[in-house]
C-alpha positions in Angstrom: -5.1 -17.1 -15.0 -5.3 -14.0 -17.1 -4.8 -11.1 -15.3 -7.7 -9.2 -16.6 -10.2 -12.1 -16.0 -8.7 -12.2 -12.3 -9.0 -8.1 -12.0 -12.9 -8.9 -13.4 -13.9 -12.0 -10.5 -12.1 -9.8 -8.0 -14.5 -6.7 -8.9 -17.8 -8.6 -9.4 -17.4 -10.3 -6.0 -16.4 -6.6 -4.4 -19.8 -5.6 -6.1 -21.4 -8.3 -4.6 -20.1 -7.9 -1.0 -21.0 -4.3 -1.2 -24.4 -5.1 -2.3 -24.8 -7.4 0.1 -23.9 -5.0 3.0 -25.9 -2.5 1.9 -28.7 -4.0 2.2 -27.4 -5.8 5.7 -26.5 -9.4 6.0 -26.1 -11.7 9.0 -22.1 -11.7 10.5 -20.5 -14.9 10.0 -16.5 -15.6 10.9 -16.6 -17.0 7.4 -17.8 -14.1 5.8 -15.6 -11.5 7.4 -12.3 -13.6 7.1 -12.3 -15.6 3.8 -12.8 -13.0 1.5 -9.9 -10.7 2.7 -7.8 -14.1 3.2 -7.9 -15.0 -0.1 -7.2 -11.8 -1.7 -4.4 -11.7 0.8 -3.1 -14.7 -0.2 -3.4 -13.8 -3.9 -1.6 -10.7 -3.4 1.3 -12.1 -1.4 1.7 -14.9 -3.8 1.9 -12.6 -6.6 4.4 -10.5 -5.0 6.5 -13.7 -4.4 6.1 -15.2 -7.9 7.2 -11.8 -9.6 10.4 -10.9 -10.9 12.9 -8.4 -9.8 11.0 -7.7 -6.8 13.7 -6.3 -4.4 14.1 -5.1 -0.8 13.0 -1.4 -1.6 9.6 -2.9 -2.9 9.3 -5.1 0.0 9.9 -1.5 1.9 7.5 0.1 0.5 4.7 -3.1 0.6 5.0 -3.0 4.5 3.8 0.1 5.1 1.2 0.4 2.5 -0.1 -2.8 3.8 -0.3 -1.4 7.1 -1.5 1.6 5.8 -4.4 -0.8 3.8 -5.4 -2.3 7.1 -5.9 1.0 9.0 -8.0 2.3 6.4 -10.4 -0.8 6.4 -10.3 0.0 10.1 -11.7 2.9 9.8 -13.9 1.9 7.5 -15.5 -0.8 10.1 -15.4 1.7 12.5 -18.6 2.9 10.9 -20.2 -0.2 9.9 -24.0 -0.8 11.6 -23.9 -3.3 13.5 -27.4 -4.5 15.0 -29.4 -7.4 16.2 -31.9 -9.2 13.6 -33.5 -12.9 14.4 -31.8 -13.1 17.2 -28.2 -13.2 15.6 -25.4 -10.4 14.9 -26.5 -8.0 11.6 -24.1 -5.5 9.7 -24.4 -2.7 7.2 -22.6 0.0 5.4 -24.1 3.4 6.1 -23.8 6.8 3.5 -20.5 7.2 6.0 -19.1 4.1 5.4 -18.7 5.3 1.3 -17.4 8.6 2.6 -14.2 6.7 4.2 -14.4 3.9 1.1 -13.7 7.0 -1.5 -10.8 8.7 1.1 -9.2 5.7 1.2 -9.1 5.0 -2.1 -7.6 8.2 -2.8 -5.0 8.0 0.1 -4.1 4.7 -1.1 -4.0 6.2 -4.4 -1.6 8.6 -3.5 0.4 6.5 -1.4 1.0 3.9 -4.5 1.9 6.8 -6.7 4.1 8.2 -4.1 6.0 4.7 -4.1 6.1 4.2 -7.3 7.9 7.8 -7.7 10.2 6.9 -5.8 11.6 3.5 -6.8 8.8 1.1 -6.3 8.3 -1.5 -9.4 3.9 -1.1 -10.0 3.9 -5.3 -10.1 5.2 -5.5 -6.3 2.0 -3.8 -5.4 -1.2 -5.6 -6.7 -4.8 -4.5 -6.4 -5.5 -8.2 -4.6 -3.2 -7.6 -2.1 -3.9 -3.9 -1.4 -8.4 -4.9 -1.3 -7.3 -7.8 0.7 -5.6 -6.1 3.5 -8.3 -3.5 3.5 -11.2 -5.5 4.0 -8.9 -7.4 6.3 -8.6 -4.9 8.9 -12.4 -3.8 8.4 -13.0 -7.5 9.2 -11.1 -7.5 12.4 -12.8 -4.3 13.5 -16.3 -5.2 13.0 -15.1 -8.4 15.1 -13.8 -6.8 17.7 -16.7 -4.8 17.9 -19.4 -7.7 17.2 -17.5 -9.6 20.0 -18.0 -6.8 22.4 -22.0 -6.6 21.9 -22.5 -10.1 23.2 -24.7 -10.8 20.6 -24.6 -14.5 18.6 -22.7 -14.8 15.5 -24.7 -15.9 12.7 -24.7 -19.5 12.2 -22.4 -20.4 9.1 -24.6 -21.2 5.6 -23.4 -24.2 3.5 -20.9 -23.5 0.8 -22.6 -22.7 -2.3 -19.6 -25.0 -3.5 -19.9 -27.2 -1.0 -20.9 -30.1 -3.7 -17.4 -30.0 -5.2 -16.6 -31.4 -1.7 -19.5 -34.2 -1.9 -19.2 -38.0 -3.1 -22.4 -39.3 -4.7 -23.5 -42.6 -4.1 
């Protein structure tokens, strides 16, 4: 897939998700996990299909990663999370943007930091680096949902849950 038309899904659906937690949505496991799974995924599998990526890289992917997932929890940190119907709720606040645009610019600095100093800009990919940020805002706001006692949300169908269906 072209690497511009990836870069272009990858910021509609951020668009989207933010949208969507503005204005509050119910908290499914599906929800909080797949998204930052797949971009994940993307990012690793990018990083493994690349060429010349070497050990400093990999040295410098670590920590960033880890550096990714304590910004997004931070960031779920100050995610609202209420009751609504019964079942768990979240939404960003004016806060949550505050720590969105810090970590952008720490992450910023942090990538330009590494690639000063030896790291290739391919061993890094935006996927990777969203990925692991909404990752460890996922497992925040589940740690935290968990703790409330309040229900899940029950999951919603697919929207491409007809790919998976046979017709008769």
């Amino acid at each position: 897939m072209n690497g511009w038309l990836l870069a272009a899904i990858v910021a509609a659906v951020l668009v989207l998700v933010v949208v969507k937690r503005l204005r509050g949505e119910p908290v499914t496991i599906r929800d909080l996990f797949a998204g930052p799974a797949v971009l994940t995924g993307l990012g690793v599998l990018f990083i493994a299909k690349a060429d010349g990526v070497t050990g400093t890289d990999i040295a410098w992917v670590v920590p960033g990663a880890l550096l990714g997932l304590g910004l997004g929890a931070a960031r779920g940190t100050l995610v609202r999370l209420f009751e609504k119907e019964g079942v768990l709720w979240q939404r960003y606040t004016g806060r949550t943007f505050l720590v969105v645009i810090a970590s952008l610019l720490i992450s910023a600095g942090y990538g330009a930091f590494a690639e000063h100093m030896g790291m290739h800009p391919y061993a890094r990919p935006t996927q990777l680096t969203i990925g692991v940020s909404f990752l460890g805002e996922s497992l925040l706001i589940y740690y935290r949902a968990r703790k409330t006692g309040t229900p899940f949300a029950p999951e919603q169908e697919s929207p491409l849950a007809f790919l998976g269906r046979r017709s008769r």
